[in-house]
N, CA, C and O atoms as CSV, one atom per row, in Angstrom:
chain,resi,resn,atom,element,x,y,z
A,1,UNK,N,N,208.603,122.715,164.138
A,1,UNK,CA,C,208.644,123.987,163.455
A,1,UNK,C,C,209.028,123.762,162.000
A,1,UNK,O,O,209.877,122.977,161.577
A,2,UNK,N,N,208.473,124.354,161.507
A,2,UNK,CA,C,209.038,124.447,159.950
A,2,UNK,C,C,209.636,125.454,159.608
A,2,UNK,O,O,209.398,126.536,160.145
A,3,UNK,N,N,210.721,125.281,158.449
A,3,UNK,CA,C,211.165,126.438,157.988
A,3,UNK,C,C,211.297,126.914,156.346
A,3,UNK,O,O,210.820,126.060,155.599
A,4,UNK,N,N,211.685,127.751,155.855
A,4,UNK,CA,C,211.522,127.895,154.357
A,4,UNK,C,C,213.163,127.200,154.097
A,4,UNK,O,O,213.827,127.064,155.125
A,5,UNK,N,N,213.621,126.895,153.164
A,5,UNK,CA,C,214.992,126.647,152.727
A,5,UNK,C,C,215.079,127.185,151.613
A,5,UNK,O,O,214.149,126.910,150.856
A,6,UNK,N,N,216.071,128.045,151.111
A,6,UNK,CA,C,216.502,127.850,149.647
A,6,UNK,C,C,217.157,127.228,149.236
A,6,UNK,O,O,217.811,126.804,150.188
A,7,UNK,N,N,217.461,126.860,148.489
A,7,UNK,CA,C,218.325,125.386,147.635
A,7,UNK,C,C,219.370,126.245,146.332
A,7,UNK,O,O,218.946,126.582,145.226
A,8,UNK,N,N,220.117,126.355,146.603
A,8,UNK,CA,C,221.173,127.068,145.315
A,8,UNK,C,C,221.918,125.709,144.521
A,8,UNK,O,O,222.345,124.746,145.158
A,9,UNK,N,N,221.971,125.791,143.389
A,9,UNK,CA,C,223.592,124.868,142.611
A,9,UNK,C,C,224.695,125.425,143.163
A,9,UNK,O,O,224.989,126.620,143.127
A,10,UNK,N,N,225.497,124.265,143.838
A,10,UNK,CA,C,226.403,124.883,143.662
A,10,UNK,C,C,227.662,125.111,142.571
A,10,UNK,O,O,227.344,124.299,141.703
A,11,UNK,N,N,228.868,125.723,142.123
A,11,UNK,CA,C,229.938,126.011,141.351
A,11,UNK,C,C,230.259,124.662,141.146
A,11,UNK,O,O,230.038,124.035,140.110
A,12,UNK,N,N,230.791,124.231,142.175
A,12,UNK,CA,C,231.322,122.935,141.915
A,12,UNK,C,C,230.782,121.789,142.157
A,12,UNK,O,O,231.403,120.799,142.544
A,13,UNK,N,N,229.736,121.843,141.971
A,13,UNK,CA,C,228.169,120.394,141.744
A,13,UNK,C,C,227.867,120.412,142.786
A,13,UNK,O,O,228.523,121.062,143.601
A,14,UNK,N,N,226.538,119.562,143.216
A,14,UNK,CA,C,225.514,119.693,144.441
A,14,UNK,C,C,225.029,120.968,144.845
A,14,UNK,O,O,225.125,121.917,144.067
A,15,UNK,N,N,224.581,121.085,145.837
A,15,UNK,CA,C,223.548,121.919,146.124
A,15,UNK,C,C,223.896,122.657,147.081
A,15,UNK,O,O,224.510,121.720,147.590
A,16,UNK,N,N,224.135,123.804,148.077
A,16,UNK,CA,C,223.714,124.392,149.424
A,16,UNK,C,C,222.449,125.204,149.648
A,16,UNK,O,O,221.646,125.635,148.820
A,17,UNK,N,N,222.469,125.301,150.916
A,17,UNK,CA,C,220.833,125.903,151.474
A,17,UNK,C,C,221.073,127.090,152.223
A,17,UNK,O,O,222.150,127.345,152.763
A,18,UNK,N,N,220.367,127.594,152.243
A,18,UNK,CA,C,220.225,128.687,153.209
A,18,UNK,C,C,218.991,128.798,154.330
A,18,UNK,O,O,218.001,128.089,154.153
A,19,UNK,N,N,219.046,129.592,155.355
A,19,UNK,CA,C,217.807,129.205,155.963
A,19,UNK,C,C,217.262,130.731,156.458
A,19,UNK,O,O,217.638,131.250,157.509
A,20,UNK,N,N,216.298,131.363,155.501
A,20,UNK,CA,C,216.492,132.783,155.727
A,20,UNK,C,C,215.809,133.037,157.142
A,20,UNK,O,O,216.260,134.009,157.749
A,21,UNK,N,N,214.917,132.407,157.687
A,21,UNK,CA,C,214.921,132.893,159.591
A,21,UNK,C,C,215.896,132.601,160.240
A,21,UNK,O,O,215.860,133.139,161.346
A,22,UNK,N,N,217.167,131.711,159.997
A,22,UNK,CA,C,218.146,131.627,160.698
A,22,UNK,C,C,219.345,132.234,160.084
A,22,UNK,O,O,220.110,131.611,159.347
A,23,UNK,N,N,219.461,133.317,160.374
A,23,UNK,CA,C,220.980,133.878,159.922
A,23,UNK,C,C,222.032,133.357,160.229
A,23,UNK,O,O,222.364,133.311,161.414
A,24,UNK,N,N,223.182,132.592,158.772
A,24,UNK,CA,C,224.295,132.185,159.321
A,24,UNK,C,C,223.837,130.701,159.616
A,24,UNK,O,O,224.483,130.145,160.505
A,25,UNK,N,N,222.991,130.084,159.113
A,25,UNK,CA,C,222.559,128.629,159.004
A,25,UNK,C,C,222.248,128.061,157.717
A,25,UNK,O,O,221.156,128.160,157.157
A,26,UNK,N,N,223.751,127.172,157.068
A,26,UNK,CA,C,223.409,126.905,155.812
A,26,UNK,C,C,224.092,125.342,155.552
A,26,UNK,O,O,225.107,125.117,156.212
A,27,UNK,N,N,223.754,124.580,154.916
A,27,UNK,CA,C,224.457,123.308,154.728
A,27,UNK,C,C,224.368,123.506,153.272
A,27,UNK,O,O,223.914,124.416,152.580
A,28,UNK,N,N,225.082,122.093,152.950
A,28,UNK,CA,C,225.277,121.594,151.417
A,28,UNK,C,C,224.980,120.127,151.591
A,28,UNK,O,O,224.674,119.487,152.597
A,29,UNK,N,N,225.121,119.836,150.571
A,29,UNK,CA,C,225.160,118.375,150.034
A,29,UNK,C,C,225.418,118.086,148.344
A,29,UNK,O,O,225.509,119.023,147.551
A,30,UNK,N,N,225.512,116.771,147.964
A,30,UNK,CA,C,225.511,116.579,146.059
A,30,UNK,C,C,224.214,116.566,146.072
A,30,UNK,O,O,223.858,117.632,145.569
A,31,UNK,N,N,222.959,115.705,146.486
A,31,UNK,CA,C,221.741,115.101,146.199
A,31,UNK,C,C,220.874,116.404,146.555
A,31,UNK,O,O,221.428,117.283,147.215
A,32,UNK,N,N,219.678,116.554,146.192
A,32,UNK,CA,C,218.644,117.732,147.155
A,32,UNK,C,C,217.975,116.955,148.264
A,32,UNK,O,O,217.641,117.291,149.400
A,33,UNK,N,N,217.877,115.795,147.589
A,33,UNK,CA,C,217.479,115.036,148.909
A,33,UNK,C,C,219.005,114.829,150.053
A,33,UNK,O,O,218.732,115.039,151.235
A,34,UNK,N,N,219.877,114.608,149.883
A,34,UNK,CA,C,221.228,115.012,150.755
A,34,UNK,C,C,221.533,116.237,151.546
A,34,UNK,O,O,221.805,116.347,152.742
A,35,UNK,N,N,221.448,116.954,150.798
A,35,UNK,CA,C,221.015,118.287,150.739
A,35,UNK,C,C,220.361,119.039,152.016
A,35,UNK,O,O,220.920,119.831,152.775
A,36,UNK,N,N,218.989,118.562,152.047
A,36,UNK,CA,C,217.616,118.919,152.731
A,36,UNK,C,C,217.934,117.973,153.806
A,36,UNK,O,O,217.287,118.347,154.784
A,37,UNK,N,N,218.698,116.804,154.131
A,37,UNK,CA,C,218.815,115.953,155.172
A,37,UNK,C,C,219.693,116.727,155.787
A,37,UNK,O,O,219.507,116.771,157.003
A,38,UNK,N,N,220.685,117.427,155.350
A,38,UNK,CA,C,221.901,118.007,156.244
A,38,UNK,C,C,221.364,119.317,156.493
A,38,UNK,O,O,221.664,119.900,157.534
A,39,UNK,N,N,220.604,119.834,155.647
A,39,UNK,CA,C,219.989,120.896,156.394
A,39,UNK,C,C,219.297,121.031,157.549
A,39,UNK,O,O,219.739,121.779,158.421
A,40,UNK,N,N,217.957,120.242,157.757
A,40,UNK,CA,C,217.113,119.820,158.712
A,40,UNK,C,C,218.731,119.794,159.825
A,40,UNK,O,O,218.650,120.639,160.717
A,41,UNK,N,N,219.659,119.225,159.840
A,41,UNK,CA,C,220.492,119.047,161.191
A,41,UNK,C,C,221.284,119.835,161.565
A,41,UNK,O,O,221.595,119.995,162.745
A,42,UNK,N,N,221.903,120.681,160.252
A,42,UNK,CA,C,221.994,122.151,160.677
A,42,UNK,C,C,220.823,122.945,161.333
A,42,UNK,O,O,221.120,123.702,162.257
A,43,UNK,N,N,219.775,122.864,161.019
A,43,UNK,CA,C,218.430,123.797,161.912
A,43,UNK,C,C,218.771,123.459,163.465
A,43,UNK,O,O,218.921,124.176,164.454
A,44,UNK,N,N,218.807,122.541,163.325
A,44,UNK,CA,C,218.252,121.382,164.872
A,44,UNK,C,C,219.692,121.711,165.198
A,44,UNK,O,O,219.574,122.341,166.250
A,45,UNK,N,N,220.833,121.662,164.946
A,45,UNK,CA,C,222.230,121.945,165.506
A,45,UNK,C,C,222.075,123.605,165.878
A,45,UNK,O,O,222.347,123.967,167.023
A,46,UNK,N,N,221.569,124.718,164.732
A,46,UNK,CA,C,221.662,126.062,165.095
A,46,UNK,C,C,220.343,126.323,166.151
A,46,UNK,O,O,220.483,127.161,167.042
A,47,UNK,N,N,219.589,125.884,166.074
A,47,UNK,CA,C,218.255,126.283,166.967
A,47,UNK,C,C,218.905,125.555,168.713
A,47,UNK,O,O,218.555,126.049,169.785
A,48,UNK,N,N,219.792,124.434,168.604
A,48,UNK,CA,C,219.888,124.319,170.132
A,48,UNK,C,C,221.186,125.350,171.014
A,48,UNK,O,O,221.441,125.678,172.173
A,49,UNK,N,N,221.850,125.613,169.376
A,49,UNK,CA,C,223.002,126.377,170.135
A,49,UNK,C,C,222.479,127.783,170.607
A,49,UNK,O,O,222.822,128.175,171.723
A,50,UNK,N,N,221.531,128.694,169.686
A,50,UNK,CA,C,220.502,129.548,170.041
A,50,UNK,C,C,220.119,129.732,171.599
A,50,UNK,O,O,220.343,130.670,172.364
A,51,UNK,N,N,219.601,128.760,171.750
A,51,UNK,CA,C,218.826,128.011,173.110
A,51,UNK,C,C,219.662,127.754,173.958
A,51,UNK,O,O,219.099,127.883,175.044
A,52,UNK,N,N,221.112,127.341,174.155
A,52,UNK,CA,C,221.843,127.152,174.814
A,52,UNK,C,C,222.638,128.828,175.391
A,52,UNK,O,O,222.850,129.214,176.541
A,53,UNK,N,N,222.947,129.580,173.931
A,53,UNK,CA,C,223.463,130.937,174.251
A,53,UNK,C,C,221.560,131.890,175.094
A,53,UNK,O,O,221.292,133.058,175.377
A,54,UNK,N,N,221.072,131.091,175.146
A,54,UNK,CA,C,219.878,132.095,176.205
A,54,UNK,C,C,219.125,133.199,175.068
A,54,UNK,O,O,218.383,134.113,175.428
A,55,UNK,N,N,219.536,132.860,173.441
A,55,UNK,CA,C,218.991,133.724,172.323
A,55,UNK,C,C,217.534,133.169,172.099
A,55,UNK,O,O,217.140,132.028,172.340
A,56,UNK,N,N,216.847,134.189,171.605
A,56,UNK,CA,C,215.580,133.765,170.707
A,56,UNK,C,C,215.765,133.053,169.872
A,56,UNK,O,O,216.801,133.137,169.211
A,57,UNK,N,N,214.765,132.058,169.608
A,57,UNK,CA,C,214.599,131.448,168.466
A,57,UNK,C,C,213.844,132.103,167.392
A,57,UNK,O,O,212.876,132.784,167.728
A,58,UNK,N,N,214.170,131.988,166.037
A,58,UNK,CA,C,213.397,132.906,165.386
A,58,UNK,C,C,212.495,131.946,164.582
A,58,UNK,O,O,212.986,131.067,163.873
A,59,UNK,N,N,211.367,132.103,164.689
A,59,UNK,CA,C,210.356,131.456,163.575
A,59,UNK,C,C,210.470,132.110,162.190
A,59,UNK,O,O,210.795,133.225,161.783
A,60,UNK,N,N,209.886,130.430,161.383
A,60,UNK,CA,C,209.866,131.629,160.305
A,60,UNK,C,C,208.889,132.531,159.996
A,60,UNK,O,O,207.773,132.355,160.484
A,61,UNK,N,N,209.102,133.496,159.252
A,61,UNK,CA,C,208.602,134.822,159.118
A,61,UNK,C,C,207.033,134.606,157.956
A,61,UNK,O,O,206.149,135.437,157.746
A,62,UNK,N,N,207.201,132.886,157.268
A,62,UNK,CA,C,206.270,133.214,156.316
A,62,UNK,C,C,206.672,133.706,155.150
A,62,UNK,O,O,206.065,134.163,154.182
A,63,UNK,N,N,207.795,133.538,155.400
A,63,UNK,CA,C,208.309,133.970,153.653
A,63,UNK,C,C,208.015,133.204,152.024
A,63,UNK,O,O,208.485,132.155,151.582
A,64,UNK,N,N,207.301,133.935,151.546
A,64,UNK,CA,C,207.042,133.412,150.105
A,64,UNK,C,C,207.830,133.265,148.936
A,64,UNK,O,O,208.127,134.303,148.345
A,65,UNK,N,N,208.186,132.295,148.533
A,65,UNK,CA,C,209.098,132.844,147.167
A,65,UNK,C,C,208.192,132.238,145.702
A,65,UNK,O,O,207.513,131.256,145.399
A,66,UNK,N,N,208.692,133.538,145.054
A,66,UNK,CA,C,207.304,133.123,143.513
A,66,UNK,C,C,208.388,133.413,142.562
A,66,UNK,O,O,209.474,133.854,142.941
A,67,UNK,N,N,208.145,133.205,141.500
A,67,UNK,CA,C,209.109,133.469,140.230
A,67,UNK,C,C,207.684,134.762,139.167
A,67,UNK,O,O,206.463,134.906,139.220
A,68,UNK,N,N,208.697,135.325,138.440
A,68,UNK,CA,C,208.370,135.828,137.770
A,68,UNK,C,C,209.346,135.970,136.231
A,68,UNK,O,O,210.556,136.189,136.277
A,69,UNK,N,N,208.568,135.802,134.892
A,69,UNK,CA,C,208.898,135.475,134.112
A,69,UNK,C,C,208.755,136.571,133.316
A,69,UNK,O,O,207.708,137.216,133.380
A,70,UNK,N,N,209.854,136.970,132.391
A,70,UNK,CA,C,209.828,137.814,131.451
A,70,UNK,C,C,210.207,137.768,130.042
A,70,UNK,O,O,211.222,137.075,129.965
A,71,UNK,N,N,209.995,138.021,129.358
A,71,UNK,CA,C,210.412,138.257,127.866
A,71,UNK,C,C,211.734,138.333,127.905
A,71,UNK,O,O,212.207,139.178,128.665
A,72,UNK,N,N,212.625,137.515,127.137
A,72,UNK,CA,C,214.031,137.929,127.292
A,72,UNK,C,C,214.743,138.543,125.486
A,72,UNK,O,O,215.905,138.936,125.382
């Protein structure tokens, strides 16, 4: 399964993620590549506990993210 991630800076250096089909599933790391490794095992850690509590798994939804640029 795949999922979307967002990738934020964090305050105090490196990165955390979010995982918007999984509510309440987010890692960090310094590297994005660090980052995206601890994420992937947060998924795989929240998707079995899911599965274990007898919950749906949620796919992702297909979510797009685009930027839009404006005159500042």
């Amino acid at each position: 399964m795949d999922y979307t991630v967002l990738i934020h800076p964090a305050e105090e250096g490196g990165y955390w993620t979010e995982v918007p089909s999984l509510p309440g599933c987010f890692s960090q790391g310094e590297t994005i590549e660090e980052t995206l490794g601890n994420t992937k095992e947060a998924i795989e850690c929240h998707v079995e506990a899911l599965r274990e509590d007898g919950q749906k798994v949620t796919a992702d939804d297909g979510l797009l993210i685009g930027r839009v640029n404006i005159a500042a």
